[in-house]
C-alpha positions in Angstrom: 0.0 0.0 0.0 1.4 3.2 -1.1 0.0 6.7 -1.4 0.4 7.0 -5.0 -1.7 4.1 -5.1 -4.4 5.2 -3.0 -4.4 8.6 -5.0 -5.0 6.8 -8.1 -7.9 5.0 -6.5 -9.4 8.1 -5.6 -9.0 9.3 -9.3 -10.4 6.2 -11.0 -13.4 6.3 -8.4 -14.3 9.1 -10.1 -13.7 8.6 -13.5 -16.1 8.4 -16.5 -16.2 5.0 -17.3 -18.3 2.8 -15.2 -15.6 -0.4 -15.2 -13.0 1.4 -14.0 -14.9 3.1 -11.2 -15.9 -0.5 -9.9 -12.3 -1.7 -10.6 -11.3 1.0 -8.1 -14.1 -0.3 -5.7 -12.9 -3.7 -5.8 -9.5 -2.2 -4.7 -10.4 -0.3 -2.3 -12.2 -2.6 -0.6 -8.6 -5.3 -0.2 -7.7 -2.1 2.3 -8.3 -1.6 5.7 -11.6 0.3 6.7 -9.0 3.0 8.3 -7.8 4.1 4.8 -11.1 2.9 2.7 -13.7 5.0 4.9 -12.6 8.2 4.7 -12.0 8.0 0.9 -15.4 6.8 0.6 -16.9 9.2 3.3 -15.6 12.3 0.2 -17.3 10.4 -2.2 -20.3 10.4 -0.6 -20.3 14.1 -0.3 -20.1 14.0 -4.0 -23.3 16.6 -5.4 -23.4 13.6 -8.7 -25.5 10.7 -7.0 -23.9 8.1 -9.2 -21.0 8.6 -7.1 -22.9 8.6 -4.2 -24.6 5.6 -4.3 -20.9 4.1 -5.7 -19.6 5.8 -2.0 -22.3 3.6 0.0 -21.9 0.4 -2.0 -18.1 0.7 -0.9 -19.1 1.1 2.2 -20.7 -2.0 2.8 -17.2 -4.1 2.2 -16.0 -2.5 5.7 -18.3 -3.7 8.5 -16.7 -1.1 10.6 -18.2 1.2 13.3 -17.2 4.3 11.1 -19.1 2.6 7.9 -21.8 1.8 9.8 -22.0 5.5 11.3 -21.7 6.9 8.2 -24.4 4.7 6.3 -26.7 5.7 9.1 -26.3 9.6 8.6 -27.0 8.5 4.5 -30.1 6.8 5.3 -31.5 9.9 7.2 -30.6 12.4 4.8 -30.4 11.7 1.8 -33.4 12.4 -0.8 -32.1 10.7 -4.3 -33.8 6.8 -4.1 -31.0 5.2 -5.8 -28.1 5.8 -2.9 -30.8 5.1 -0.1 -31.7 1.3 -1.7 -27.8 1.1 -2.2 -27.6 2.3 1.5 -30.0 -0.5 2.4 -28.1 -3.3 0.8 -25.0 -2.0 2.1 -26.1 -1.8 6.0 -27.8 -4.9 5.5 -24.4 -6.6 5.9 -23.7 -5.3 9.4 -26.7 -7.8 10.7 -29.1 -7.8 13.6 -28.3 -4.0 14.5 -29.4 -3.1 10.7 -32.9 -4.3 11.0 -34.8 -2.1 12.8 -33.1 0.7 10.9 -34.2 -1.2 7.5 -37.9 -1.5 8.8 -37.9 2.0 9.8 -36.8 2.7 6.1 -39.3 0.7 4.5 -42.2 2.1 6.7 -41.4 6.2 6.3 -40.2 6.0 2.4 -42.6 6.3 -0.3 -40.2 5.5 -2.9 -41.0 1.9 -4.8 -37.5 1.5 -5.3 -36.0 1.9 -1.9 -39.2 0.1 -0.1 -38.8 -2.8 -3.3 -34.9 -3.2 -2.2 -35.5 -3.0 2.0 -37.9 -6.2 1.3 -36.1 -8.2 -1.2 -33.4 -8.1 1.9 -36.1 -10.1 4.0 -36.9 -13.0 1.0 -34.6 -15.3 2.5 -33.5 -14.3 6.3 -34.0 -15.5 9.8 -35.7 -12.3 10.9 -39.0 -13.7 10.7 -41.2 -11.3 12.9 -39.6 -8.6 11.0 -40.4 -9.8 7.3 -44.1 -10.7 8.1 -44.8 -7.2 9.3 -42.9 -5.8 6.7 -45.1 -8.2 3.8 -48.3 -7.2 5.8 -47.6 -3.7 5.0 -46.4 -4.2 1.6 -49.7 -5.8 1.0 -51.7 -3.1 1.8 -50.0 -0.9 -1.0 -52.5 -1.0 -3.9 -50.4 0.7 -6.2 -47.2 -1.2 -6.4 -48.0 -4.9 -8.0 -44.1 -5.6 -7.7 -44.1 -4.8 -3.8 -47.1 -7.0 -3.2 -45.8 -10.1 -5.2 -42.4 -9.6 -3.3 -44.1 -10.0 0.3 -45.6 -12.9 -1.2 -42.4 -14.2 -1.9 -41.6 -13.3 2.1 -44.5 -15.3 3.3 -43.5 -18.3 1.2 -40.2 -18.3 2.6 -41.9 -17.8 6.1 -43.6 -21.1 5.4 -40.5 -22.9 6.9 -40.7 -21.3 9.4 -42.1 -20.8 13.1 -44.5 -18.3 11.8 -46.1 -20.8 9.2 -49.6 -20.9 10.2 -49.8 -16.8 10.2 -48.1 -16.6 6.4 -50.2 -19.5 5.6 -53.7 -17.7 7.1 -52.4 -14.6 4.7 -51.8 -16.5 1.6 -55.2 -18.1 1.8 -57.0 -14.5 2.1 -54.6 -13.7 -0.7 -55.6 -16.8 -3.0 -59.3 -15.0 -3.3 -57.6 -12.0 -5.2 -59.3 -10.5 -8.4 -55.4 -10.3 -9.3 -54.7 -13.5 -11.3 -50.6 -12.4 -10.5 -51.4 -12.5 -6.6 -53.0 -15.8 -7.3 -50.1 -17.1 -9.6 -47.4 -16.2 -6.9 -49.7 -17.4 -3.9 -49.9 -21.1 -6.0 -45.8 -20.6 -6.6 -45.2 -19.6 -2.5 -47.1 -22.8 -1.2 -44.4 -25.1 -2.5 -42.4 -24.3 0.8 -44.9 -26.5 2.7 -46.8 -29.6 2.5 -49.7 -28.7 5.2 -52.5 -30.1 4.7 -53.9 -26.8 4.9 -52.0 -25.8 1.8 -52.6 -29.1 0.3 -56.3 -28.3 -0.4 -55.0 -24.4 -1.2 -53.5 -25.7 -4.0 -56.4 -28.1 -5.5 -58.8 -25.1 -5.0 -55.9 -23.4 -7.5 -56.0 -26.4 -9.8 -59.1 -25.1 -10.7 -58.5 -21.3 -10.9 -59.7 -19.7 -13.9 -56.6 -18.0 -15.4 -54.4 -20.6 -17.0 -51.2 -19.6 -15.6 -52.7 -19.9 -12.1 -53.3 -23.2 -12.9 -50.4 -24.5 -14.3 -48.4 -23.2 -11.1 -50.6 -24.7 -8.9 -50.1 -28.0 -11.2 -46.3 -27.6 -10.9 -46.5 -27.3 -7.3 -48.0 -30.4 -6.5 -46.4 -32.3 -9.0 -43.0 -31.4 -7.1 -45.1 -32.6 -4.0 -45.3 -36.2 -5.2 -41.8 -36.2 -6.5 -40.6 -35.7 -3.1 
């Protein structure tokens, strides 16, 4: 590590070209968080968001208290969508301490994009009380289709888990929908479980009246009886 080195990282993270910029973020990130922080901390003052948002994804290879610190000032104040989603995925990586900050997120934005990435996070995680509140209220957003079949995904996944009978309860609400998408993903998210429950879910679905309703509900339980 020399200083002529760490200038030129600081250069190419601001150049034009989008592969060198990431070349110098892979870089960066074989340094310690002493030197890689602070260089990252200027970027994120950057007024170009592109930089920005290349600032907090750096920041998430250093799972330091200064990355940390600074994600959390990024979260609060920044207005351009792109670096807060970045910001999510970034201090997503620092673990339990992250999740009340990322449900906070996902609860005051109104922003698709940030509130889309906060509970893609939660698809396939541990934090189970967390992701069913944040599918419930992702389900009550009528105007986002992408949102809603995302929490479905959540309450698949939650079918493993000790919270199976409450995603299970939603799902079969959610298998009424005049959506034939909600239904499609609900037939899809059963596949995690073979309750009986959801065993009669799915023959109800067998006979749904959009096609592709059908034929997921058709591929479910044909990978029932393989296994």
């Amino acid at each position: 590590m020399t200083q002529n080195s760490i200038e030129q990282i600081e250069i190419n993270l601001r150049n034009e070209a989008l592969n060198i910029r990431k070349a110098a973020l892979d870089s960066l990130a074989e340094y310690p968080w002493e030197v890689a922080v602070p260089i990252l901390e200027k970027l994120a003052r950057e007024k170009d968001f592109a930089l920005r948002r290349l600032a907090v994804m750096g920041l998430g290879n250093h799972t330091s208290e200064a990355s940390y610190e600074l994600l959390l000032q990024i979260i609060q104040h920044e207005l351009d969508s792109n670096v807060l989603a970045e910001a999510a995925n970034s201090i997503f990586e620092f673990g339990d301490i992250a999740v009340p900050i990322l449900q906070e997120l996902f609860e005051n934005s109104e922003n698709w994009l940030v509130r889309q990435t906060v509970l893609s996070l939660f698809v396939e995680t541990t934090y189970y009380e967390t992701s069913l509140t944040l599918a419930k209220t992702a389900l009550q957003d009528n105007d986002i289709q992408t949102l809603k079949e995302t929490a479905i995904l959540v309450l698949g996944q939650l079918l493993k888990s000790p919270l199976k009978d409450q995603a299970l309860q939603i799902l079969t609400e959610l298998a009424d929908s005049e959506n034939w998408r909600i239904r499609w993903r609900v037939a899809a998210a059963l596949q995690h479980t073979q309750d009986l429950s959801a065993r009669k879910l799915i023959a109800k679905l067998q006979q749904d009246r959009h096609y592709r309703v059908v034929a997921a509900a058709l591929e479910v339980a044909s990978s029932w009886e393989e296994n």
